[in-house]
C-alpha positions, -999 to +999 in steps of 0.1 A: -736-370-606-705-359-580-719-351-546-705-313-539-683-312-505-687-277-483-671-259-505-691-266-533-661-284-552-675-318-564-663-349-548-649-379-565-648-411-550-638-446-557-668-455-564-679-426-586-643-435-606-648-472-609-686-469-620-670-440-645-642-465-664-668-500-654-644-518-630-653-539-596-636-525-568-621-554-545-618-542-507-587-558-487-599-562-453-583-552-418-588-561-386-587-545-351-574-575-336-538-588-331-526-616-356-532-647-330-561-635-319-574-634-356-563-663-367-574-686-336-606-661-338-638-692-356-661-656-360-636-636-382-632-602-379-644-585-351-676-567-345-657-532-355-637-547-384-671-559-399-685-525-400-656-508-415-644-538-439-678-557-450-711-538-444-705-500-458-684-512-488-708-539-497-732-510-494-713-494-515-711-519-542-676-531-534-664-567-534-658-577-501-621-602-507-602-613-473-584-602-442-552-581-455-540-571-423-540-572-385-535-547-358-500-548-338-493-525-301-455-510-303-442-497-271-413-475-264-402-455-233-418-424-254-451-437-270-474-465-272-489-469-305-513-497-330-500-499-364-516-520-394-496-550-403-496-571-438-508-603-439-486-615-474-500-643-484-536-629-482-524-597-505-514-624-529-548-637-529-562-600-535-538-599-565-548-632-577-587-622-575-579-591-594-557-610-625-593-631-623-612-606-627-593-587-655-594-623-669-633-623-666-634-587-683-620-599-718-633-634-717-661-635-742-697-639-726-705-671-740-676-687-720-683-674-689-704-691-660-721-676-633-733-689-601-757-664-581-756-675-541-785-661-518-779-660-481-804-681-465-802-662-422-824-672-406-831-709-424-867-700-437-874-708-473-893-668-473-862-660-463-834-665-491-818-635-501-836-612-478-816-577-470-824-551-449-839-525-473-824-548-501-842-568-528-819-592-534-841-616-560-856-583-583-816-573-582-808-604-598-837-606-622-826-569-637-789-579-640-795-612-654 
């Protein structure tokens, strides 16, 4: 059911729209950071990019892709401003995950494999797949 906004008008989201027609929702990341510093970067995305890009989709039941873009200063005499800047070759990896997964949606079920991963932090064998307020293994069992 819609959640109802101030107003009392219902509110559609993505998520609400791609649980409504059954398709995954693939979330292009960005970062805060400036291209060199991402790249040269061995964590990733910064502490601020991780919020935004990773853990409240993933909440949401997105599927977290790459880095899409990076942040860029531009200075003039009148303003001083960060804008978002494409990172081309990892859109074309987005698009290429999405032509997979359309790929995956007609492919009949018998030909498809499926390889389930559980997180393993910290390295305790009553550990794997733990999630803060998650249960990652009883997940599995119902979709499977």
């Amino acid at each position: 059911m819609a959640k109802a906004n101030r107003s009392g008008k219902p509110v559609i989201g993505i998520l609400l729209y791609s649980n409504f027609i059954h398709v995954p929702v693939l979330q292009g990341m960005s970062t805060y950071q400036a291209y060199e510093d991402w790249e040269t970067n061995l964590r990733g995305l910064d502490t601020m990019s991780l919020t935004s890009n990773v853990y409240y989709p993933e909440f949401d039941g997105q599927i977290i892709t790459v880095t899409i873009a990076y942040c860029q200063l531009i200075e003039n005499d009148i303003v001083q401003k960060i804008v978002h800047k494409p990172i081309y070759e990892r859109i074309n990896k987005i698009c290429r995950l999405a032509l997979n997964w359309a790929k995956l949606a007609i492919k009949p079920n018998k030909d498809k494999k499926v390889a389930i991963i559980f997180h393993n932090m910290p390295p305790r064998n009553d550990m794997i797949g733990c999630a803060f307020s998650l249960d990652s293994p009883q997940s599995v069992y119902l979709y499977v």
